[in-house]
C-alpha positions in Angstrom: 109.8 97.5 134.2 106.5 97.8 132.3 104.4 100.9 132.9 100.6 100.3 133.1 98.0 103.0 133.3 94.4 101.5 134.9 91.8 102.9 134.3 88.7 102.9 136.0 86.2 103.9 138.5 85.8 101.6 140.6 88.5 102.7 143.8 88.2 99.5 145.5 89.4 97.3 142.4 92.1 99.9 141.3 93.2 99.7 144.4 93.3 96.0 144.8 94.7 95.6 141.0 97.3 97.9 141.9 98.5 96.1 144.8 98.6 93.1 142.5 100.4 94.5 140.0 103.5 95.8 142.2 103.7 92.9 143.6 104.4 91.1 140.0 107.2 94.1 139.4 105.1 96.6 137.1 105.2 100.2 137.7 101.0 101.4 137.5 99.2 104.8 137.3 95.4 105.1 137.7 92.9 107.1 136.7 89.2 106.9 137.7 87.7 108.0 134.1 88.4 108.5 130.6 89.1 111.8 130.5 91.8 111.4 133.4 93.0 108.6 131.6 93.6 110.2 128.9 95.7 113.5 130.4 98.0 110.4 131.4 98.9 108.9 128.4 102.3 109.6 127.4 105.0 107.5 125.5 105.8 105.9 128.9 103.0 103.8 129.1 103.2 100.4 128.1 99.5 99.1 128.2 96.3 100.7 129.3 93.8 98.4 131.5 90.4 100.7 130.3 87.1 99.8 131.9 84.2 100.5 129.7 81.4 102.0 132.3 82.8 104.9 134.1 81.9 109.0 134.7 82.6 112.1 133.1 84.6 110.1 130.1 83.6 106.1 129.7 86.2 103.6 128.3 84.5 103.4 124.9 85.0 107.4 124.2 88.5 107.4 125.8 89.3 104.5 123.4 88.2 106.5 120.5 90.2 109.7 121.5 93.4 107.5 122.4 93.1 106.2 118.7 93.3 109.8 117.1 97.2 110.0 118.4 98.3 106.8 120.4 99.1 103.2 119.5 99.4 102.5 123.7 97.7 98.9 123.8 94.6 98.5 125.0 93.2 95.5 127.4 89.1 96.4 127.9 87.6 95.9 130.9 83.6 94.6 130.3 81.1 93.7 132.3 79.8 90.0 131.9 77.5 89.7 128.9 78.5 93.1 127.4 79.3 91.5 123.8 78.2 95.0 122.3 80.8 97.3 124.8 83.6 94.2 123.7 82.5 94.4 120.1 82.9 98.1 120.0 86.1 97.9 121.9 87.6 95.9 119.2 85.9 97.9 116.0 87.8 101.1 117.9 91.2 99.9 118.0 91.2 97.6 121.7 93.8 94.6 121.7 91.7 92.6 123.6 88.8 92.1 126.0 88.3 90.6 129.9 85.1 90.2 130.8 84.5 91.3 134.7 85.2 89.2 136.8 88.3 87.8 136.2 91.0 85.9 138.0 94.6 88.0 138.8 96.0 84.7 136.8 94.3 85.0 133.7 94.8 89.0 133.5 98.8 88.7 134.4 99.2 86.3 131.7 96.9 88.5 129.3 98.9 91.6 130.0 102.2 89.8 129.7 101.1 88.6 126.3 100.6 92.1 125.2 103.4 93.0 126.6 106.4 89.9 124.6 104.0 91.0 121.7 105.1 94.4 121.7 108.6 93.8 123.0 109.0 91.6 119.8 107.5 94.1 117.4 110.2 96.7 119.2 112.8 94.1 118.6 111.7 92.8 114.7 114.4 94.8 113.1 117.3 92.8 115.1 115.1 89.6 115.4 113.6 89.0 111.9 112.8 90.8 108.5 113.4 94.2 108.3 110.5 94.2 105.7 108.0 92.0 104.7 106.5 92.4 101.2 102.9 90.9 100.1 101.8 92.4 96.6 102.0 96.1 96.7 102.0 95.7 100.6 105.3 96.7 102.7 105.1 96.0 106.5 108.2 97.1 109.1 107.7 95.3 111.8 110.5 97.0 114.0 108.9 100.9 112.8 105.2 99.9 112.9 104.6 100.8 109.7 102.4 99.4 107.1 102.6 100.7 103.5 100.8 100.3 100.1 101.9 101.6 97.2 103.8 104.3 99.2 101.1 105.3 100.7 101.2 104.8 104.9 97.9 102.6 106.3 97.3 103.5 110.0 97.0 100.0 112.3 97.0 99.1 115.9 99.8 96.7 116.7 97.6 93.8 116.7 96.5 94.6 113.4 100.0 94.9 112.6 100.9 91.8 113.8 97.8 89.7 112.5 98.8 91.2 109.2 102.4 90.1 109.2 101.5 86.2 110.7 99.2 86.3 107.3 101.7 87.4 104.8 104.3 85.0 106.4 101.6 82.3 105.3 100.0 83.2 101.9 97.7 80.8 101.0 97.3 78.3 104.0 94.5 78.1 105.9 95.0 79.4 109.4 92.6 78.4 112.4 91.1 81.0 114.7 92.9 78.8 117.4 96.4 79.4 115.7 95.9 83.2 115.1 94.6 84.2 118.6 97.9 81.6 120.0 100.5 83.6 117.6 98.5 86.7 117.7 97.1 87.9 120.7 98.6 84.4 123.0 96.1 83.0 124.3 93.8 79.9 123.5 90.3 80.9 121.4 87.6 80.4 124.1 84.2 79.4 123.1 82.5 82.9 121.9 85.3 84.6 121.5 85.2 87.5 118.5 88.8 88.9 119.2 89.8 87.3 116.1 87.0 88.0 114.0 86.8 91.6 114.7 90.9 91.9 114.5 90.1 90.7 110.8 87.2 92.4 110.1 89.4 95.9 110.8 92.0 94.8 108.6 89.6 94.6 105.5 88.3 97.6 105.7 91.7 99.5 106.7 93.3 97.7 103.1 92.8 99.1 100.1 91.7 97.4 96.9 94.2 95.1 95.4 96.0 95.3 92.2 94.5 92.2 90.8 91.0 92.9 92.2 90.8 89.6 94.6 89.9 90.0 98.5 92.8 90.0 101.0 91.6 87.9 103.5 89.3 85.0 103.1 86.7 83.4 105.3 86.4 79.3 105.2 83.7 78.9 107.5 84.2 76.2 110.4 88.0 76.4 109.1 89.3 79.9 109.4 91.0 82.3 107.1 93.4 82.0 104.4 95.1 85.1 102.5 94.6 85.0 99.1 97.8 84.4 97.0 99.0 85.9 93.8 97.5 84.7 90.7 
């Protein structure tokens, strides 16, 4: 049974998502701001529903702190329209985005998703490769660690996991479609920037390669290929 901690304000939704959520077999704890949230967290939980606009401690800030020690995932909560609050969301180290409001359909499958996602990263070591190698890149899928040159790089698990679908694919040119399917499973929706920011954290979180050429690279109106060895 999957433990979710739900975070937000509003006592009517909690309440309502909470209901929901039992029903469907998952164990939840709530919390009605960020800094609540946050006295929760503990290796038990499984995801984290965070709403952005709350009291005392909004989503954004609790998203920040969680960062510092946790790798829980995150689903944001956002109002409609809010591209900055998702945008931010995703540069601080959120899985994914649902703008409010949003049918119980569409956020069961998103948190079950998130959930086979991180039930097959626990799993990699008896399921795949122990290690995958890329240049001076090492990534253990089944200890969540990412290495270069020795040297540990701190991801989320979606950056994890967007990193190892690339490396299993050097040089091809993978849609935006493909990658949010494999990576974050669901279908790209018109607008959406999961992808792009999920990207967009990785270069800046590699270091320099060995033979000076970029990591990842953009074809516009095609997607994103990582670069192979010369």
């Amino acid at each position: 049974m999957a433990k979710i901690l739900l975070v937000d304000d509003d006592t009517e939704l909690t309440s309502l998502l909470s209901d929901i959520l039992d029903m469907e077999g998952f164990e939840v704890v709530e919390a009605n701001n960020g800094e609540e949230g946050l006295a929760k967290v503990d290796d038990s939980i499984d995801l984290i529903l965070l709403d952005v606009m709350m009291p005392v401690m909004n989503g954004t800030e609790m998203l920040r702190r969680l960062r510092e020690k946790h790798e829980t995932p995150v689903l944001m909560l956002t109002a409609k329209g809010e591209e900055i609050d998702r945008v931010l969301g995703l540069e601080l180290g959120a899985d994914d985005y649902m703008p409010k409001p949003f049918s119980d359909r569409e956020l069961l499958a998103r948190i079950r998703a998130i959930l086979r996602r991180t039930q097959n990263r626990n799993t990699a070591t008896k399921a795949g490769p122990e290690c995958l190698n890329y240049q001076e890149i090492e990534i253990y899928p089944g200890r969540q660690e990412v290495l270069c040159h020795g040297n540990p790089i701190e991801m989320t698990g979606t950056e994890l996991a967007l990193l190892s679908y690339f490396v299993q694919h050097p040089g091809k040119i993978i849609a935006k479609n493909e990658l949010s399917l494999e990576v974050l499973g669901k279908r790209l929706a018109p607008f959406d920037r999961a992808i792009d920011m999920h990207v967009s954290n990785l270069r800046k979180k590699l270091p320099e390669r060995d033979d000076g050429k970029p990591w990842i690279k953009t074809l516009r109106g095609k997607g994103y290929l990582l670069v192979e060895d010369a």
